[in-house]
C-alpha positions in Angstrom: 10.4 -29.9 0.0 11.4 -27.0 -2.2 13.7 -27.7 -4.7 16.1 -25.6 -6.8 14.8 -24.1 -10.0 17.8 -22.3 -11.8 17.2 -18.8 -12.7 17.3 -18.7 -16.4 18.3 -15.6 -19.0 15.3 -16.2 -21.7 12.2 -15.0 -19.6 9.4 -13.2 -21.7 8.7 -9.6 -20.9 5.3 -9.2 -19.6 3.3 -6.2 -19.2 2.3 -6.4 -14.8 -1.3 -5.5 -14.1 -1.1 -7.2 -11.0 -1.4 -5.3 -7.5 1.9 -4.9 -7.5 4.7 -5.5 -8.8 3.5 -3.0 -11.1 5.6 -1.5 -14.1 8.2 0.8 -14.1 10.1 3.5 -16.7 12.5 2.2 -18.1 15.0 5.3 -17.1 14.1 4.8 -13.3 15.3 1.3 -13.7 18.4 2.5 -15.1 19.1 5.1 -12.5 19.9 1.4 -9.9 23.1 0.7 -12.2 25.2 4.1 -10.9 28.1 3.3 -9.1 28.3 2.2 -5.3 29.1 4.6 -2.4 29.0 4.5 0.5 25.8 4.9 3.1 28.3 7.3 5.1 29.1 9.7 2.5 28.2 13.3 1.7 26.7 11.9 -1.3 24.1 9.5 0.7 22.9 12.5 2.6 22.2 14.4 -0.5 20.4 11.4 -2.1 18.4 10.7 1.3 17.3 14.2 2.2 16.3 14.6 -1.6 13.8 11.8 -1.4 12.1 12.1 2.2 11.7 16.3 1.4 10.3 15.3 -2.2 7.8 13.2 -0.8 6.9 15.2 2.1 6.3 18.1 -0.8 4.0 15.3 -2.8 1.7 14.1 0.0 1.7 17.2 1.2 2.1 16.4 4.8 4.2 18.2 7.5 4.6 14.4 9.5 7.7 13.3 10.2 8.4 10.8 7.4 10.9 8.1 7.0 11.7 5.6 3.9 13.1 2.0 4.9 14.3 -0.6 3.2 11.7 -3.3 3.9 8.5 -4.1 2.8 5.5 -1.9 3.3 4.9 -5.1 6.0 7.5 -3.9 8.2 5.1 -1.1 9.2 2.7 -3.0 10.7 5.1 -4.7 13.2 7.1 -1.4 14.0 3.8 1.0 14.4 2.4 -2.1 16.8 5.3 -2.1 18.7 6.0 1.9 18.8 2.4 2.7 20.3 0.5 -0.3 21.3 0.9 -1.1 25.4 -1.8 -3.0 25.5 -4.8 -2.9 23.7 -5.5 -2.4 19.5 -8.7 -2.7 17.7 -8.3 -3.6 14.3 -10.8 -3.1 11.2 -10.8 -6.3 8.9 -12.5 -6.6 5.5 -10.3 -9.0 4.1 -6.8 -10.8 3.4 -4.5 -7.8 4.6 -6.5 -6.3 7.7 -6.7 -9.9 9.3 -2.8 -10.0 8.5 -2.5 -7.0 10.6 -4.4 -8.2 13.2 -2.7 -11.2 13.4 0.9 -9.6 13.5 -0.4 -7.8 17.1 -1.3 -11.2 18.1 2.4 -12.7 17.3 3.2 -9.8 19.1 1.6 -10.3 22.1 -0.7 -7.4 22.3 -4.5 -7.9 23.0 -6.1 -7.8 19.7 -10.0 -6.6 19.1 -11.6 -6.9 15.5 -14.2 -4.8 14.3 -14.9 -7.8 11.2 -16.4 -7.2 8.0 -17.7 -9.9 5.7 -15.0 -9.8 2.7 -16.1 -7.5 0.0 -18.3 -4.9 2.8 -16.2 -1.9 3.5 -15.6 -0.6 6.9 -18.0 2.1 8.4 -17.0 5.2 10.5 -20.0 4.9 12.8 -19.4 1.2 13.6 -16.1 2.1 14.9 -17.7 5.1 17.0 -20.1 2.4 18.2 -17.3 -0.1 18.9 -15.1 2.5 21.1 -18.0 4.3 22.6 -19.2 0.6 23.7 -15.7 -1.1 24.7 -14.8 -0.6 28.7 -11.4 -0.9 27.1 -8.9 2.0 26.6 -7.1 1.0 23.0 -3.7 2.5 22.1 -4.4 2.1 18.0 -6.9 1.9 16.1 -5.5 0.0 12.7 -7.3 0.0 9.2 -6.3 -0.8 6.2 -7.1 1.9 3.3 -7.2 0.2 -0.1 -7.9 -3.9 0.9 -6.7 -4.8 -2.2 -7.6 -9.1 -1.7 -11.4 -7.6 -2.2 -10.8 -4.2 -4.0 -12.4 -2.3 -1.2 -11.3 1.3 -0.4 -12.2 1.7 3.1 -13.0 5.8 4.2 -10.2 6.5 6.5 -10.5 10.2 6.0 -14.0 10.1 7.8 -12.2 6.6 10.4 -9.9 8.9 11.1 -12.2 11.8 12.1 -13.5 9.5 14.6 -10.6 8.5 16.3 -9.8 11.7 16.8 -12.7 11.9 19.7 -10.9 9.5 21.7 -7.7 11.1 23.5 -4.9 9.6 23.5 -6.0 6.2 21.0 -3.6 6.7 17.5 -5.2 6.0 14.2 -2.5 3.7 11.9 -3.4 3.5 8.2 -2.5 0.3 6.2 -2.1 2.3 2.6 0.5 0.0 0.8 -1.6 -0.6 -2.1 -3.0 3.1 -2.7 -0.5 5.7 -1.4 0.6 7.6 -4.5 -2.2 7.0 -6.8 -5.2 7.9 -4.5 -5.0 11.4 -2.7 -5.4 11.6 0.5 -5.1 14.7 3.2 -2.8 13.1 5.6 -2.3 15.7 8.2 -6.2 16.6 8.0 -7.3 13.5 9.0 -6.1 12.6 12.3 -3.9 9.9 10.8 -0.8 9.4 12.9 1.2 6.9 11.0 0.4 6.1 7.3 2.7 4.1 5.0 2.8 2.4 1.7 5.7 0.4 -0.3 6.9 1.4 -3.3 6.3 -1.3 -5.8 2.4 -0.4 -6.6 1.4 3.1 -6.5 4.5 4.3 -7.0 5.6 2.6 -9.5 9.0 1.7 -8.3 11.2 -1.3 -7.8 10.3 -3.5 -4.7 12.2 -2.9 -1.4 11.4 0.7 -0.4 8.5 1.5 2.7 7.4 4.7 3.0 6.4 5.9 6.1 4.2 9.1 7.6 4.2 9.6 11.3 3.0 12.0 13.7 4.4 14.5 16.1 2.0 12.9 18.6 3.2 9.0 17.4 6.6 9.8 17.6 6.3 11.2 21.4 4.0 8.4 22.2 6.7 6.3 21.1 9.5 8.5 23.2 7.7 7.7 26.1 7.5 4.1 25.7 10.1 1.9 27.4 9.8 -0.6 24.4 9.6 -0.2 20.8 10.7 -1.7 17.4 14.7 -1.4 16.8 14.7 -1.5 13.0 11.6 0.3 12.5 11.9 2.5 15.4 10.4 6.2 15.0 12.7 7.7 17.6 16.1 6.2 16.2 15.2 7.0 12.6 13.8 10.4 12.7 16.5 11.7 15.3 19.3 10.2 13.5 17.9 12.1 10.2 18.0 15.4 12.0 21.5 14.7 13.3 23.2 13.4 9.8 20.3 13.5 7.1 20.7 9.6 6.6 19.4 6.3 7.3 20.4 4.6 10.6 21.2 1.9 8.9 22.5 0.7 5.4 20.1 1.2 2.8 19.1 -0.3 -0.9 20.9 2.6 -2.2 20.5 1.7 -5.8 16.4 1.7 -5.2 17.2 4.8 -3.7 18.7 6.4 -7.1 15.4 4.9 -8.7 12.8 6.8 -5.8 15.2 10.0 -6.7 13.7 9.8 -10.2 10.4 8.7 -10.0 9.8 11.0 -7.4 10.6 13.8 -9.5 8.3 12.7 -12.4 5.6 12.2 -9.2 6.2 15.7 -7.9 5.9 17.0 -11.7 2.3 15.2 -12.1 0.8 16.2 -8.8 -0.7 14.2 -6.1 -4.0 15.3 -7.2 -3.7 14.9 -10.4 -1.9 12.0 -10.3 -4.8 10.4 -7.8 -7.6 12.0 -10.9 -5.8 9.7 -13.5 -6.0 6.6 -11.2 -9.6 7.4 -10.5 -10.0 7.4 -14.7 -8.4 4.2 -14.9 -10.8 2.7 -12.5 -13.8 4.5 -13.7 -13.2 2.4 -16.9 -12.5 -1.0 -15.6 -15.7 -0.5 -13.3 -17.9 -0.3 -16.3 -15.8 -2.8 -18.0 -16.3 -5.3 -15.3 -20.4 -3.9 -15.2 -20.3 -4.9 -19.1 -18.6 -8.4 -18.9 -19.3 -9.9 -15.2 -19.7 -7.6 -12.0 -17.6 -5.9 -9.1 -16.7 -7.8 -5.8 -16.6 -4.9 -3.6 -19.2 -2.9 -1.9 -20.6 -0.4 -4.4 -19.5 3.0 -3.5 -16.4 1.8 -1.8 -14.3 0.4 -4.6 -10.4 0.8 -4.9 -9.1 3.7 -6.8 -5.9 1.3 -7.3 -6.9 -2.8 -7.3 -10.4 -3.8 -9.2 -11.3 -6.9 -7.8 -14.1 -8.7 -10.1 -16.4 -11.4 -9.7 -16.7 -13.8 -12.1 -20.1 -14.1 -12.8 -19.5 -15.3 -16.3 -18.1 -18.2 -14.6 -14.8 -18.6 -16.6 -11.5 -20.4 -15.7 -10.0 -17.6 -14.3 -6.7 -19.6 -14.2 -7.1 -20.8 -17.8 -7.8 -17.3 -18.9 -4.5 -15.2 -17.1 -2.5 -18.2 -18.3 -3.9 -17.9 -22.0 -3.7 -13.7 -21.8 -0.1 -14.0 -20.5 1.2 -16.4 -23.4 -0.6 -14.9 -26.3 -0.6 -10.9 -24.9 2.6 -10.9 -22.7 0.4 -9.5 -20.2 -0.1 -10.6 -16.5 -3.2 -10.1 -13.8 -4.2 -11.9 -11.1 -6.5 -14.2 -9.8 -8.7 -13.8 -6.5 -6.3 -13.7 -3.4 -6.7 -16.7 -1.5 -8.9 -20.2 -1.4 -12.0 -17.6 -0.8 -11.7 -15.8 -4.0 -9.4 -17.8 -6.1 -11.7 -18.4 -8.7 -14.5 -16.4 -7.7 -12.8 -13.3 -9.0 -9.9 -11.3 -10.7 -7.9 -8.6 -9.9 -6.7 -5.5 -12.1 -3.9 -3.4 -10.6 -4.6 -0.2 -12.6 -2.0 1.5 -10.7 1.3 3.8 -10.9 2.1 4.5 -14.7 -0.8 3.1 -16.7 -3.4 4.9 -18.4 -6.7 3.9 -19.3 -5.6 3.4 -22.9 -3.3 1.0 -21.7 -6.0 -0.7 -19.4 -8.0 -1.1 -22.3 -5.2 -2.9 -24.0 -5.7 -5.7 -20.8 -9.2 -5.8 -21.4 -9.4 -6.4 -25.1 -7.1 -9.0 -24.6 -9.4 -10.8 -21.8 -12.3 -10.4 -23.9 -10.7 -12.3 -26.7 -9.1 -15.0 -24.9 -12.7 -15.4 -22.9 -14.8 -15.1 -25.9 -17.0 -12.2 -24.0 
């Protein structure tokens, strides 16, 4: 049983290159200690309306587009419930995807998976395949874009080209751990709901989901008798055209902190910002090519997660321990009893730079003795 373990005022400061949690400026942190108001006020409506029409403007889309405060998780429960009847085929390649396949199960829905051995990347012709071959109508299609237990990048732009051959089947994207650090043409792509939290990509505080949603999704979802309450596209979009708020009471102080990272977002560019993440993993990729190898597919990396196999065969948990103590810097291990040890993740996301990156590295290669 879980005991008590007293928070304490002498932590370290350590430098996050995990998959989030990932850092943050230090004057978007600041912005959370403003004073309270109220969700009600005129104030909330200018602070809301602010953030969703900023990030429409970034990700360039003309969806509907809501932000919650909830994990990017919540998503995968509310778009199950807003647009699956009966039927949802899911893409796994890893950790995340089969956790989205297992919420529709919890949920009652009848659940297909197109599976992928861990580390292989999901192919736009085996889903043709799958739906051309099924005798079953599905409502979704669900992938997961950036699978970051494995560091695979899967091609929705092309998925979602496919799915958009079969009428009336919605294509939900899984882009928690990529949204904001790799570009991608929403409204282009036949991708009906797409959403992403805040605390990787980017490069806020945790308890924001961001949220894309289709014209067709959200009228799919009118025309439902059931649907999510919380994460309900109908309640939350209406009630923002009637008052320009959240239906319910938000993180407001998280909000302040979206207000001003957004900005710095909008000032870098989604393309350009996407360009420097694609730098940052340019570099560890050759790193890793140096030192040990790449888990994931080759041509289908992530753009935001590297996940490396340890081919050296080092103690991975000896090594993030040692790195953390002597660097202040954290990464991770493999996600999972599959990959614990077998490999290592770099979240080379939000506001590093390769130069900082290589500060990781150098660090790893000392402590390893590579």
């Amino acid at each position: 049983m879980t005991k008590k373990r007293e928070y304490r005022d002498d932590y370290r400061e350590k430098t996050l290159y995990i998959p989030g949690p990932t850092e943050v400026r230090e004057d978007v942190i600041e912005e959370m200690a403003q004073p309270m108001f109220g969700h009600r006020m005129d104030r909330m409506t200018d602070l809301y309306t602010t953030i969703v029409e900023d990030t429409k403007e970034f990700l360039g889309t003309e969806h509907n587009l809501e932000i919650l405060t909830a994990s990017g998780t919540e998503f995968w429960e509310a778009a199950t419930l807003n647009l699956v009847d009966e039927n949802i085929l899911v893409t796994t390649c890893g950790s995340f995807s089969e956790r989205f396949a297992n919420v529709a199960d919890r949920l009652g829905k009848n659940v297909d998976r197109l599976e992928y051995e861990w580390g292989e990347a999901v192919k736009p012709e085996d889903v043709r395949q799958y739906l051309d071959e099924s005798d079953k109508h599905y409502d979704v299609v669900g992938c997961v874009m950036n699978e970051s237990s494995t560091g695979v990048r899967n091609p929705i732009e092309e998925i979602g080209d496919v799915v958009a051959e079969y009428p009336d089947t919605y294509f939900v994207v899984d882009a928690v751990s990529s949204l904001g650090g790799d570009y991608v043409d929403i409204d282009e792509h036949n991708i009906d709901v797409i959403f992403a939290s805040t605390q990787k990509a980017f490069a806020m505080p945790p308890g924001l989901a961001v949220c894309a949603v289709s014209d067709a999704a959200y009228e799919r979802e009118v025309a439902k008798d059931q649907a999510s309450w919380y994460g309900g596209f109908q309640r939350a979009f209406d009630y923002y055209d009637r008052k320009g708020q959240t239906h319910s009471t938000p993180a407001i102080p998280v909000m302040l902190a979206y207000r001003k990272q957004m900005k710095y977002m909008l000032e870098e560019g989604h393309k350009a910002r996407s360009q420097r993440h694609a730098e940052m993993a340019e570099y560890t990729r050759e790193w890793a090519y140096e030192h040990f190898d790449m888990f994931p597919e080759e041509g289908y990396e992530s753009q935001t997660v590297a996940c490396i196999e340890n081919t050296q065969g080092i103690d991975v948990a000896a090594t993030i321990e040692e790195v953390s103590e002597t660097y202040d810097f954290a990464f991770s291990n493999g996600y999972g009893s599959q990959l614990g040890e077998q490999t290592f993740r770099i979240g080379h996301m939000g506001e590093h730079t390769v130069e900082s990156i290589e500060e990781l590295t150098d660090a790893i290669e000392d402590v390893a003795g590579l």
